[in-house]
DSSP file (Angstrom, degrees, kcal/mol; ACC not computed):
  #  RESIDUE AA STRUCTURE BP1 BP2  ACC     N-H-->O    O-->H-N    N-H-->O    O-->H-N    TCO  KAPPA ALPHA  PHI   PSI    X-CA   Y-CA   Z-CA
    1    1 A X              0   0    0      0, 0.0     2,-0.5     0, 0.0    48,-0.2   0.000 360.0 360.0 360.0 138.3  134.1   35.6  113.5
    2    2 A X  B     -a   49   0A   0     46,-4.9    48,-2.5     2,-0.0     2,-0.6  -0.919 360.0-162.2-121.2 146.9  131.2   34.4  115.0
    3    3 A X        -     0   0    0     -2,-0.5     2,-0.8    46,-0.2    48,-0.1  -0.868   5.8-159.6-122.5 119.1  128.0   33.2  113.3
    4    4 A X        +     0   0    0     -2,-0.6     2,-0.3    46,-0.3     3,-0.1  -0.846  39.1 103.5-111.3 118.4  124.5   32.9  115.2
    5    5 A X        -     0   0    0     -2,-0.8    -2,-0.0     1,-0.2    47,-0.0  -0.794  68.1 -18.4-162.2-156.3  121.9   30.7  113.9
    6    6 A X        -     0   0    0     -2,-0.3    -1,-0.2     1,-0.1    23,-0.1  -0.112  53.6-127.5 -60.6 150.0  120.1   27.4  114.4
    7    7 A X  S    S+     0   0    0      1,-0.2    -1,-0.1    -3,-0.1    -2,-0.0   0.986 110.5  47.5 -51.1 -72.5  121.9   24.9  116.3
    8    8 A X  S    S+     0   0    0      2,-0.0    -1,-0.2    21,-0.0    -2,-0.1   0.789  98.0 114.2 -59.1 -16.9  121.6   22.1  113.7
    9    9 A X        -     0   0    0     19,-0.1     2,-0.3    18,-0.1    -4,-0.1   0.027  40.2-180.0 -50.9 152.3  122.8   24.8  110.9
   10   10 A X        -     0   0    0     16,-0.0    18,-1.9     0, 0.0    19,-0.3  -0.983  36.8 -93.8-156.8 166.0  125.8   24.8  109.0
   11   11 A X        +     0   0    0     -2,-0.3     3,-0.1    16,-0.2    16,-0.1  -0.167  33.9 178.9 -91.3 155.6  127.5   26.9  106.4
   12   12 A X  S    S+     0   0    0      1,-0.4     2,-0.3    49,-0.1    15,-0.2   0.781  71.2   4.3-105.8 -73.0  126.7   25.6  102.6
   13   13 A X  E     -B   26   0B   0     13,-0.5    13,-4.8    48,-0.2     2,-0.4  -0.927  58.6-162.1-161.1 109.2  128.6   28.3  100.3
   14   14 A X  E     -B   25   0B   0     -2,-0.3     2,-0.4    11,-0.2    11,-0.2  -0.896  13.9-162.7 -95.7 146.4  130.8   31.1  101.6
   15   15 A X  E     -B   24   0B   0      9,-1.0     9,-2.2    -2,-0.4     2,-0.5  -0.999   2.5-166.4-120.7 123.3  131.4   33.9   98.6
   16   16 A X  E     -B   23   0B   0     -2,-0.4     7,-0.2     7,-0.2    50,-0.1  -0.915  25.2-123.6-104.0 133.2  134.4   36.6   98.9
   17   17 A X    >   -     0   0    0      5,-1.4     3,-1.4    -2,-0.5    51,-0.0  -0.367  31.0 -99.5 -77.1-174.2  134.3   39.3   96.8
   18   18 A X  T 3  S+     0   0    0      1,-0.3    -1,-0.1     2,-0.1    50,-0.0   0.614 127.4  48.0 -89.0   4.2  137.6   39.8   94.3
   19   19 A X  T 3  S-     0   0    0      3,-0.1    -1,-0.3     0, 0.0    -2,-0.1   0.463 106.8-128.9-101.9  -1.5  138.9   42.7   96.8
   20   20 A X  S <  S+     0   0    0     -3,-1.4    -2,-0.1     2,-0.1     3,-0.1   0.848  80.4 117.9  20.0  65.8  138.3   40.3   99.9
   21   21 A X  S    S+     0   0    0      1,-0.1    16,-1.2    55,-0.1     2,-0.6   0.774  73.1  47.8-111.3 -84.9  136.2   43.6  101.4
   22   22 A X  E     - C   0  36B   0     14,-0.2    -5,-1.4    15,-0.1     2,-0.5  -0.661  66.1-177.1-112.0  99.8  133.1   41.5  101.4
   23   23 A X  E     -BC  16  35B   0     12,-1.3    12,-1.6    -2,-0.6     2,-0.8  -0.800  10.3-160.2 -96.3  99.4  132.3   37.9  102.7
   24   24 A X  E     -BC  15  34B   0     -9,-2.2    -9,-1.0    -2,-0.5     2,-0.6  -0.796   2.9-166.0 -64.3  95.1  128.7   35.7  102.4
   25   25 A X  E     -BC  14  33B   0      8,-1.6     8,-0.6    -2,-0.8     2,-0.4  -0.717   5.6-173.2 -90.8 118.8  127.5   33.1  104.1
   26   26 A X  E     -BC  13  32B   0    -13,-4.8   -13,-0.5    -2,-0.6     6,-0.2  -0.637  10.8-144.0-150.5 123.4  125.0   31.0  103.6
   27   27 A X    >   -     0   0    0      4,-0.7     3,-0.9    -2,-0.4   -16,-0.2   0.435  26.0-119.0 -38.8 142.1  123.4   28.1  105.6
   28   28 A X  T 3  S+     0   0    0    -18,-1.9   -17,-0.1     1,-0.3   -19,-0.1   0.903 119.0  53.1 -34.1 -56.7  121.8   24.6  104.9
   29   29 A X  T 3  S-     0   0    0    -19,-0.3    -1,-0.3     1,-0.1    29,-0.3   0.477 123.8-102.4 -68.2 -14.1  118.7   25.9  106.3
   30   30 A X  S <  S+     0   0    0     -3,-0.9    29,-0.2     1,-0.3     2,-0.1   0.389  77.3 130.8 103.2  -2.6  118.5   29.3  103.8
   31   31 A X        -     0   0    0     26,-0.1    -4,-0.7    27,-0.1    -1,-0.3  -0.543  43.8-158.5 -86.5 178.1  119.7   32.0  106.4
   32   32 A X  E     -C   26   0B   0     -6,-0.2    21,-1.6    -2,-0.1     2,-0.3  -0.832   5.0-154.5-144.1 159.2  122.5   34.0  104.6
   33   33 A X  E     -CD  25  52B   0     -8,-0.6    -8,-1.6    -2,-0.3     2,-0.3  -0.993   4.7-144.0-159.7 142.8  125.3   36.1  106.6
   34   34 A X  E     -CD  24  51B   0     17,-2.5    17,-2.8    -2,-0.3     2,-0.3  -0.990  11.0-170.7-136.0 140.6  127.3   38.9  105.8
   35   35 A X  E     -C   23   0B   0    -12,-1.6   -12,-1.3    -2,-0.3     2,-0.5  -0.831  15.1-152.5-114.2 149.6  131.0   39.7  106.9
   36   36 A X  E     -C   22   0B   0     -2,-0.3   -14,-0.2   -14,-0.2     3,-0.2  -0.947  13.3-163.9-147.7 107.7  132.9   43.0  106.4
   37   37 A X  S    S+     0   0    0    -16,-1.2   -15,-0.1    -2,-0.5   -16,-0.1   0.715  87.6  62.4 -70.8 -17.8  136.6   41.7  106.2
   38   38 A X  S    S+     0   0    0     39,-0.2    -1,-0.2   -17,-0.1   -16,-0.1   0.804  77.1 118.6 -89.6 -20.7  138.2   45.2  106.8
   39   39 A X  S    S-     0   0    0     -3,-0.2     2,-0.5     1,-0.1     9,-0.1  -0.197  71.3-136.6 -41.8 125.5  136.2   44.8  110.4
   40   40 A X    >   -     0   0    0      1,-0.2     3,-3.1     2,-0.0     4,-0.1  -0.859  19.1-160.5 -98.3 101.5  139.3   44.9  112.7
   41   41 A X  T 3  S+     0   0    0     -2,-0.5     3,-0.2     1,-0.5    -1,-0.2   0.436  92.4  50.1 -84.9 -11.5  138.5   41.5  115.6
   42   42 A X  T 3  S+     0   0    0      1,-0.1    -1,-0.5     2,-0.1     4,-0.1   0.302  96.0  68.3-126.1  17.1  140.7   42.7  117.9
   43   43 A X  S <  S+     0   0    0     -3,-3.1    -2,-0.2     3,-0.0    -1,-0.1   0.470 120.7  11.5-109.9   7.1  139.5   46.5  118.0
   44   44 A X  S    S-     0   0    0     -3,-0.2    -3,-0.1    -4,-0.1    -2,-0.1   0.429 130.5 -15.5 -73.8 -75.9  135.9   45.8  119.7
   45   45 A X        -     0   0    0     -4,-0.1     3,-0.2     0, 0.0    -1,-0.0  -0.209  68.9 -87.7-121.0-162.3  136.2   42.3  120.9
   46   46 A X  S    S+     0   0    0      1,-0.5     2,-0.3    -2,-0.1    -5,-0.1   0.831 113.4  10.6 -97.5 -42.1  137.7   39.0  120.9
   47   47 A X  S    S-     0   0    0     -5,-0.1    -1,-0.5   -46,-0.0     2,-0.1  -0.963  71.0-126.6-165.6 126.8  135.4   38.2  117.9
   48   48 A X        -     0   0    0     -2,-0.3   -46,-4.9    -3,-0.2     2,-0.2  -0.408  25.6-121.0 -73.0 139.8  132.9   39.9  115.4
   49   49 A X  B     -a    2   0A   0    -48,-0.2     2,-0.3    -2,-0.1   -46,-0.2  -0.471  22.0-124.2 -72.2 161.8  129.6   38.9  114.8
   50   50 A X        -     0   0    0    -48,-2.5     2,-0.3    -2,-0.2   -46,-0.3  -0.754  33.7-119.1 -87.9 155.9  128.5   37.9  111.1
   51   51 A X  E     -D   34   0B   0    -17,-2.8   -17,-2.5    -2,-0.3     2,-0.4  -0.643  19.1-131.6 -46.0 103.6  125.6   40.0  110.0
   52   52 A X  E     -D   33   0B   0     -2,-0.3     2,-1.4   -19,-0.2     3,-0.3  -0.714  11.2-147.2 -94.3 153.4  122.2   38.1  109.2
   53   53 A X    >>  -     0   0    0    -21,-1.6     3,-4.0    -2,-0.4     4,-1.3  -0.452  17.7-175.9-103.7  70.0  120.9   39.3  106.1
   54   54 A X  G >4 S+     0   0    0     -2,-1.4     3,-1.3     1,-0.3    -1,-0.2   0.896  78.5  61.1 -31.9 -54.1  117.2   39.0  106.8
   55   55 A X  G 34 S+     0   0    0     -3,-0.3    -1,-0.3     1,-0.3    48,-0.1   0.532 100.5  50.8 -83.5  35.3  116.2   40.0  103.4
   56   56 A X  G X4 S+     0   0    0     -3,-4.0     3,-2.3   -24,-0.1    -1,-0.3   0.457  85.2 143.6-109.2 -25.9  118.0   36.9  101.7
   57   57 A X  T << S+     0   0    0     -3,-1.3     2,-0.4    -4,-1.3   -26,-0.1   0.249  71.9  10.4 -25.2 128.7  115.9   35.1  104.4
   58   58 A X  T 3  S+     0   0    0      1,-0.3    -1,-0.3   -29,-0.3     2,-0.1  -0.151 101.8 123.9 108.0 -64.7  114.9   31.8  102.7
   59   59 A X    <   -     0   0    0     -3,-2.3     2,-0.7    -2,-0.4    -1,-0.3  -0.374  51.5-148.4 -77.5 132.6  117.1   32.3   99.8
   60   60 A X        -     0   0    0     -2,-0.1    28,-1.3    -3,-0.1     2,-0.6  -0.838  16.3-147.9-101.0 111.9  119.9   29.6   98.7
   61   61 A X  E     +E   87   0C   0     -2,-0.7    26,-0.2   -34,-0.2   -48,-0.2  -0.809  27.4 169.0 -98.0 114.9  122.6   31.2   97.3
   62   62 A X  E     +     0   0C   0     24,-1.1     2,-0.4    -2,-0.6    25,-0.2   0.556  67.4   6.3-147.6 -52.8  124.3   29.3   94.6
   63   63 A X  E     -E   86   0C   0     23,-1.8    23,-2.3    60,-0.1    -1,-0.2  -0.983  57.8-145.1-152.1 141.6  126.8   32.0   92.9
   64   64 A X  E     -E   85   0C   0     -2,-0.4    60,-0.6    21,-0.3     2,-0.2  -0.733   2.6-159.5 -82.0 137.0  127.7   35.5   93.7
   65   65 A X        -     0   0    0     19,-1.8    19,-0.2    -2,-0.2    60,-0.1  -0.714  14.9-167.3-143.9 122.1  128.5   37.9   90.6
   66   66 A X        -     0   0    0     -2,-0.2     2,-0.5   -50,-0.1    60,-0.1  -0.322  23.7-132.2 -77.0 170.0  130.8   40.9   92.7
   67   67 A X    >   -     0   0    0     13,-0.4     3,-1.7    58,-0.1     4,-0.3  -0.938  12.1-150.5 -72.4 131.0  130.9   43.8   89.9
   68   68 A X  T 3  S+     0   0    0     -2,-0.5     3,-0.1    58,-0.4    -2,-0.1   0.617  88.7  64.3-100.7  -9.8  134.2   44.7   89.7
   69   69 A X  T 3  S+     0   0    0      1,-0.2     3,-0.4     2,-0.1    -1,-0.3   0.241  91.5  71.0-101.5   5.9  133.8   48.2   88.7
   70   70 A X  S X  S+     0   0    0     -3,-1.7     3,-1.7     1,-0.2    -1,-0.2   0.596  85.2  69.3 -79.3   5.0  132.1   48.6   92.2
   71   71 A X  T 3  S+     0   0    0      1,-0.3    -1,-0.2    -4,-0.3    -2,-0.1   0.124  89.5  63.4 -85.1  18.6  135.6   48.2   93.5
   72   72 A X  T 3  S+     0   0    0     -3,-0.4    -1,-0.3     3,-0.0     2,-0.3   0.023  82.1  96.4-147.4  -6.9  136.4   51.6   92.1
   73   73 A X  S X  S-     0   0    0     -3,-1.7     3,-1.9     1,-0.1    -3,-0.0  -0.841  77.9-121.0-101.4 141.7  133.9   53.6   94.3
   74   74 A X  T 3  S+     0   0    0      1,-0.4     3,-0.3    -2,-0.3    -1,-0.1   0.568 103.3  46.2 -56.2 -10.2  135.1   55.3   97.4
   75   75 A X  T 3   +     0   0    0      1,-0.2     4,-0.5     2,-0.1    -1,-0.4  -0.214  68.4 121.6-133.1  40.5  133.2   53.8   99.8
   76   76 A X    <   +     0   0    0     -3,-1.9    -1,-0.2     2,-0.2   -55,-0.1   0.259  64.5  69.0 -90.6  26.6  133.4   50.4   98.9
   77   77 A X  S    S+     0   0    0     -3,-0.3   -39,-0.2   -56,-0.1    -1,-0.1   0.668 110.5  42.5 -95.1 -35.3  134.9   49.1  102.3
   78   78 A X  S    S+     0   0    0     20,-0.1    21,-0.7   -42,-0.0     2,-0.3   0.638 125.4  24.2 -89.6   1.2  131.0   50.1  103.7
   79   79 A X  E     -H   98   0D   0     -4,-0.5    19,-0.2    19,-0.2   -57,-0.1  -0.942  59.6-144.2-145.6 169.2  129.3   48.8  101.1
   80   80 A X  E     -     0   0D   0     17,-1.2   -13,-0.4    -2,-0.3   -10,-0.2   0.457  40.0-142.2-111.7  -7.2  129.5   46.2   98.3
   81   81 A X  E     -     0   0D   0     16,-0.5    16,-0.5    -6,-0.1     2,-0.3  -0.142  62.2 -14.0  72.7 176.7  127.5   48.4   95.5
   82   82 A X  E     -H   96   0D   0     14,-0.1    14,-0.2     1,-0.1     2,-0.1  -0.313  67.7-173.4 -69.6 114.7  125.1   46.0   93.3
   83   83 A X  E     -H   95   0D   0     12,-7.4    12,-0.7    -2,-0.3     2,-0.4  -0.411  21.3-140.6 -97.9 175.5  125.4   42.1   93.2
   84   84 A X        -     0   0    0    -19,-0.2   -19,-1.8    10,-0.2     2,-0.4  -0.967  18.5-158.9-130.9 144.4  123.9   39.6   91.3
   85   85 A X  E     -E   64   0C   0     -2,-0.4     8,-1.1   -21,-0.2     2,-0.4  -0.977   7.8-149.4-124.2 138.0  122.9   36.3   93.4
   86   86 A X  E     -EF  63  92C   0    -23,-2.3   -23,-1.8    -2,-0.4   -24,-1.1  -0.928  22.0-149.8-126.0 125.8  122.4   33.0   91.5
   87   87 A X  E >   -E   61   0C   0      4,-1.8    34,-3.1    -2,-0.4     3,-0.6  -0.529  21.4-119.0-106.1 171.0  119.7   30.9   93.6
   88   88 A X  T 3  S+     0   0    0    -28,-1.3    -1,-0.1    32,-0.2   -27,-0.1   0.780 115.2  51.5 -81.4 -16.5  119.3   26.7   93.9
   89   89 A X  T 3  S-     0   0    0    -29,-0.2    23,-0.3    30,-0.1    30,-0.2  -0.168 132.3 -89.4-122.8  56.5  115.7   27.1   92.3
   90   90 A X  S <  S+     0   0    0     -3,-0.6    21,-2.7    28,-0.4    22,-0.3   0.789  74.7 146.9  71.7  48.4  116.8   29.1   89.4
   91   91 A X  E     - G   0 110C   0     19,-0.2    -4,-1.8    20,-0.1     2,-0.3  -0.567  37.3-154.5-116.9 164.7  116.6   33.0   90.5
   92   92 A X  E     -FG  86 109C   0     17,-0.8    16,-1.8    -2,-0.2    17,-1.1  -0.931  30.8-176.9-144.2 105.3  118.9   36.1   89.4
   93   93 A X  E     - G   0 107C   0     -8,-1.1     2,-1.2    -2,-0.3    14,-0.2  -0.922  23.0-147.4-125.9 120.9  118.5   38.6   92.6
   94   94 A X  E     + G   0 106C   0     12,-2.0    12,-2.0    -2,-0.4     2,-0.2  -0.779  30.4 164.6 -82.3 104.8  120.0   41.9   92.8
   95   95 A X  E     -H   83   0D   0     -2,-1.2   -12,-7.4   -12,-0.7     2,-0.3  -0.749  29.3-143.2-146.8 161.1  120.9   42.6   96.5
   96   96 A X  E     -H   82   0D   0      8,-0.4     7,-0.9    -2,-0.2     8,-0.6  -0.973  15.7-145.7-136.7 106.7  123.2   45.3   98.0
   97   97 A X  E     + I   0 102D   0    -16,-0.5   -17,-1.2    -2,-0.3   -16,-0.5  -0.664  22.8 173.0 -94.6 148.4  125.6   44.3  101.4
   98   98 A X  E >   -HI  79 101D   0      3,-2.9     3,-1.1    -2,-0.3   -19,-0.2  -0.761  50.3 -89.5-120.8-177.7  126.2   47.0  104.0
   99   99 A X  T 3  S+     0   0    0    -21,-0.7     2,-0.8     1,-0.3   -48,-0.2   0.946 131.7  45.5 -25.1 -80.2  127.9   46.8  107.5
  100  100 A X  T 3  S-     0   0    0      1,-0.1     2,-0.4    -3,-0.1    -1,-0.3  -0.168 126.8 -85.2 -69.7  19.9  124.6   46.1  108.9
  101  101 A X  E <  S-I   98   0D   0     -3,-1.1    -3,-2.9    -2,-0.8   -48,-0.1  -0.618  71.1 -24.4  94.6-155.1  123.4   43.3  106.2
  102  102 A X  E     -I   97   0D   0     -2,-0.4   -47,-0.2    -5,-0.3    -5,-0.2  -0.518  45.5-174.9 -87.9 159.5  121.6   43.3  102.6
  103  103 A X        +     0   0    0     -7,-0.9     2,-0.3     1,-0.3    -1,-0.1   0.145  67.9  52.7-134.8 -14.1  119.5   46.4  101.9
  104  104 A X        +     0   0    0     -8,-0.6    -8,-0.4     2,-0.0    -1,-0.3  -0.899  50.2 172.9-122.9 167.8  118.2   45.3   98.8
  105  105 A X        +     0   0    0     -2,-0.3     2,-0.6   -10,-0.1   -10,-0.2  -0.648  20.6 158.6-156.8  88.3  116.3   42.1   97.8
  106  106 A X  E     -G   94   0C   0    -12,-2.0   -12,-2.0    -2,-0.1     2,-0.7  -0.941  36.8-137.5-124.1 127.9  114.9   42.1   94.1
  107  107 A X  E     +G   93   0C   0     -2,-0.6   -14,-0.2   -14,-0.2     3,-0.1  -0.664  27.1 178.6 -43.8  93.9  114.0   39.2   92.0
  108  108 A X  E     -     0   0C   0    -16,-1.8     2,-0.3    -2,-0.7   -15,-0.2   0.585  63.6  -4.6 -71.9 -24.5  115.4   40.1   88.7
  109  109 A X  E     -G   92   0C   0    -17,-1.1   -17,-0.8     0, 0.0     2,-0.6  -0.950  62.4-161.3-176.2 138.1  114.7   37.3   86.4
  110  110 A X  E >>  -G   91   0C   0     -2,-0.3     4,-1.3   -19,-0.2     3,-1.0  -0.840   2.3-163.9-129.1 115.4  113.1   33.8   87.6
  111  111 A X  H 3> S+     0   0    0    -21,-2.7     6,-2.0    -2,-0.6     4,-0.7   0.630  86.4  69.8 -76.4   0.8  113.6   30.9   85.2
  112  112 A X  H 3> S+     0   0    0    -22,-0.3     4,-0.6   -23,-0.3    -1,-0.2   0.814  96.1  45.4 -91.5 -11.3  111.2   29.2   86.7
  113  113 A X  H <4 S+     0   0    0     -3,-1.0    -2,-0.2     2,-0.1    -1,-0.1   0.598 123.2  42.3 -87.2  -3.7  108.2   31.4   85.5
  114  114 A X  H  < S+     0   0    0     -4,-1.3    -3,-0.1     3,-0.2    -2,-0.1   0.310 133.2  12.6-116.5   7.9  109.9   31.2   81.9
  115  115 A X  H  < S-     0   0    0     -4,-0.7    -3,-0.1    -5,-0.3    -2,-0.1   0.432  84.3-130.8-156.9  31.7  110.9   28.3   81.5
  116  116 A X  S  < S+     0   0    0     -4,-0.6     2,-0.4     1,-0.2    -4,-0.2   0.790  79.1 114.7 -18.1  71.0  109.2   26.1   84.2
  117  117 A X        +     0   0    0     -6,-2.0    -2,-0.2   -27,-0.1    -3,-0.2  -0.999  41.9 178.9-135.8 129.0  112.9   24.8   84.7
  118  118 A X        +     0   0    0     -2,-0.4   -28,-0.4    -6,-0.1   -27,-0.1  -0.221  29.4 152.8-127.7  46.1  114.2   26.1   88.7
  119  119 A X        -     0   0    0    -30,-0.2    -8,-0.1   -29,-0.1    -2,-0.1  -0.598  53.0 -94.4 -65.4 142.9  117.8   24.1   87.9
  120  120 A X        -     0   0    0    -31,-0.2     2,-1.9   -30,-0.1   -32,-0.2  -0.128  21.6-125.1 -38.8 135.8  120.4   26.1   90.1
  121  121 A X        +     0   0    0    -34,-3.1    -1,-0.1     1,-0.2   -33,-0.1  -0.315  35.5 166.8-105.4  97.3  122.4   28.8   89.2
  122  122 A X        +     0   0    0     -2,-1.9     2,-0.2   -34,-0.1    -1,-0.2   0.418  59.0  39.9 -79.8  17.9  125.9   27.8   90.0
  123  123 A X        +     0   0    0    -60,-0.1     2,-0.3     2,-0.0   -60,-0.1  -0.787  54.6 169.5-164.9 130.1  128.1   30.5   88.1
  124  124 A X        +     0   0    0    -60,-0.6     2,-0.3    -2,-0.2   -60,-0.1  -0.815   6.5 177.8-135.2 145.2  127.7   34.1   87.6
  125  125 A X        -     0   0    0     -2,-0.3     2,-0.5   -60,-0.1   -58,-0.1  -0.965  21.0-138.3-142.8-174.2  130.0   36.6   86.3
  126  126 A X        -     0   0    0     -2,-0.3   -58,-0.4   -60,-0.1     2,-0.3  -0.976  18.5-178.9-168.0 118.5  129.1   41.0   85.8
  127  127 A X        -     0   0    0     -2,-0.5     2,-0.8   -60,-0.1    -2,-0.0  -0.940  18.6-146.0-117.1 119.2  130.3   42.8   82.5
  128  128 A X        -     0   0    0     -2,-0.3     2,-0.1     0, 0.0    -2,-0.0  -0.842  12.5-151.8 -83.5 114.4  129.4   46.4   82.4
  129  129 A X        -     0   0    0     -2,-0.8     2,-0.4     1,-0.1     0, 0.0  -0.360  22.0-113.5 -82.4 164.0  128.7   47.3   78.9
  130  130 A X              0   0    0      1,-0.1    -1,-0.1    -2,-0.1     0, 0.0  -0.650 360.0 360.0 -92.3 146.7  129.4   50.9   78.1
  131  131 A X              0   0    0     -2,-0.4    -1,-0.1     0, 0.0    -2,-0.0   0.379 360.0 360.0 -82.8 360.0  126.1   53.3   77.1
């Protein structure tokens, strides 16, 4: 796998989800990178590129939390269905990986506008409760 980004960069925090379909990476410097595991390296090329996920640009990602009941949808080798992202200055962001990168980027909850606290959030986990 190959990774393109600043020279001086270097990976902080990789995240596999629990099906190891869906890999993150993300850099000293805040860019964030998405890998497709099921991507076969020797049926294009010698070696796949990592995806950058422009709209995490910026963002330090701290914890992953995979859902586990997206692992149950058919098409969860192209997509990763909704994730929860735990930032270093205290954010809960709802992002969506595809082939191609993130498609979503929403700020869900910011502890730093409710509690003027931006401590990291270093451990995530995602319960569906039933309606």
């Amino acid at each position: 796998y190959e990774i393109t980004g600043k020279v001086d960069d270097e990976v902080r925090r990789v995240f596999l989800c629990p099906a190891g379909v869906h890999c993150l990476l993300s850099t000293v410097h805040g860019e964030n990178f998405y890998i497709n595991c099921k991507d076969d390296p020797n049926s294009k090329s010698a070696t796949i590129k990592a995806k950058r996920c422009d709209k995490l640009k910026g963002i330090e990602v701290e914890s992953v939390g995979w859902g586990k009941f997206n692992q149950t949808n058919a098409d969860y080798e192209q997509n990763s269905g909704s994730i929860l992202l735990g930032t270093a200055t205290g954010q809960f962001v709802d992002t969506r990986l595809e082939k191609d990168g993130a498609k979503l980027c929403k700020v869900l909850y910011d502890l730093r506008e409710k509690a003027n606290d931006g401590k990291a959030i270093t451990g995530l986990e995602v319960e569906k409760f039933p309606t």
